[in-house]
PAKETI-673842 format. One line per 8 residues: their letters; for each residue x, z, y of C-alpha. Coordinates in nm, 3 decimals, padded with zeros to 5 digits, always signed. Example, Ala and Ser with C-alpha at 12.3 -4.5 7.8 and 13.67 -1.06 7.14 Angstrom:
as = +01.230:+00.780:-00.450  +01.367:+00.714:-00.106;
//
This chain:
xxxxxxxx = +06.577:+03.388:+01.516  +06.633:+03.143:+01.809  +06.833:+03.227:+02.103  +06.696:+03.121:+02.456  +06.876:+03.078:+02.775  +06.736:+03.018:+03.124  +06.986:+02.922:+03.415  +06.920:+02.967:+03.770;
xxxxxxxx = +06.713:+03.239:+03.764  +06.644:+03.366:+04.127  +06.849:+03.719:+04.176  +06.556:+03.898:+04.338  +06.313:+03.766:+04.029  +06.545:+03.894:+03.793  +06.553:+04.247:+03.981  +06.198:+04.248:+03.973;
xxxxxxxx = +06.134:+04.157:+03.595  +06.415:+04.450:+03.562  +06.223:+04.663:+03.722  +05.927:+04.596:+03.485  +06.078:+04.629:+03.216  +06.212:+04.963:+03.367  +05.860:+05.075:+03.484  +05.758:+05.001:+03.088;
xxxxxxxx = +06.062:+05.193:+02.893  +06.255:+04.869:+02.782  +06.518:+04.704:+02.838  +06.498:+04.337:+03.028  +06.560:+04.101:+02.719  +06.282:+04.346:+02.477  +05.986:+04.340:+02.792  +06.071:+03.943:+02.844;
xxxxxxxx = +06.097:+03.907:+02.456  +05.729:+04.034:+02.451  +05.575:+03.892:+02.727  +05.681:+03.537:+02.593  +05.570:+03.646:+02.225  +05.202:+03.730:+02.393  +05.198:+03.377:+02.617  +05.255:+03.197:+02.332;
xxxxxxxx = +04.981:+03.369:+02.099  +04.764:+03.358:+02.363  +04.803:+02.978:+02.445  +04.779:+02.930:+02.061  +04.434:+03.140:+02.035  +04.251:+02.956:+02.296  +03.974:+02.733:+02.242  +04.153:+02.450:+02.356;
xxxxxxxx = +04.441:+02.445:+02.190  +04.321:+02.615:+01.850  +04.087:+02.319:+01.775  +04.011:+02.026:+01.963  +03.660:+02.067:+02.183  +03.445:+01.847:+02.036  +03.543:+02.033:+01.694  +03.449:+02.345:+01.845;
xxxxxxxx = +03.100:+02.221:+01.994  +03.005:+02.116:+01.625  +03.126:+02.460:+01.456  +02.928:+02.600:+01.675  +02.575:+02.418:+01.709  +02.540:+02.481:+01.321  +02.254:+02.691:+01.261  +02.313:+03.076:+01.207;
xxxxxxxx = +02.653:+03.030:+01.422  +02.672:+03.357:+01.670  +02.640:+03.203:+02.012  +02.706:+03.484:+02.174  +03.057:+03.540:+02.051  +03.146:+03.190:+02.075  +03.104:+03.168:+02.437  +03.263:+03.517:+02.469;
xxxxxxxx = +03.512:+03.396:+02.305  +03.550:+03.089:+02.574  +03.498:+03.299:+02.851  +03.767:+03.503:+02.742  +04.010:+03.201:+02.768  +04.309:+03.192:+02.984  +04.184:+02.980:+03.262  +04.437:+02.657:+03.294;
xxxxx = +04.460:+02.355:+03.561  +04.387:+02.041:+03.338  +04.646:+01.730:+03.323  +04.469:+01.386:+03.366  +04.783:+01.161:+03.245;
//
């Protein structure tokens, strides 16, 4: 397993992201362990990144393709500014 370090974290942040992980029944590193483990799957499981649109738009105009969970599906999507470099 990898080991990650982050400087310069604010003191008052870090109090609250103690308390947290306090108000949840973990310790700081186990709740900040899992909320990183669950950004990361969800970045991974969106639309977006999982396939590239235009990939998605063809998988899902085939015929006998559930509409209705595909656009649940993208509704469901963590909603993120785009980058137009």
């Amino acid at each position: 397993m990898a080991d990650i370090l982050i400087r310069k974290v604010d003191d008052a942040t870090k109090e609250l992201l103690r308390l947290r992980a306090e108000r949840r029944g973990k310790s700081l590193e186990a709740d900040l362990r899992e909320t990183l483990e669950t950004l990361a799957r969800e970045e991974a499981a969106s639309p977006d990144d999982a396939q590239p649109f235009g990939d998605w738009l063809v998988a899902i105009s085939r015929p006998g393709v559930d509409l209705d969970e595909a656009l649940a599906q993208l509704r469901s999507a963590p909603v993120r500014p785009i980058s137009l470099k």
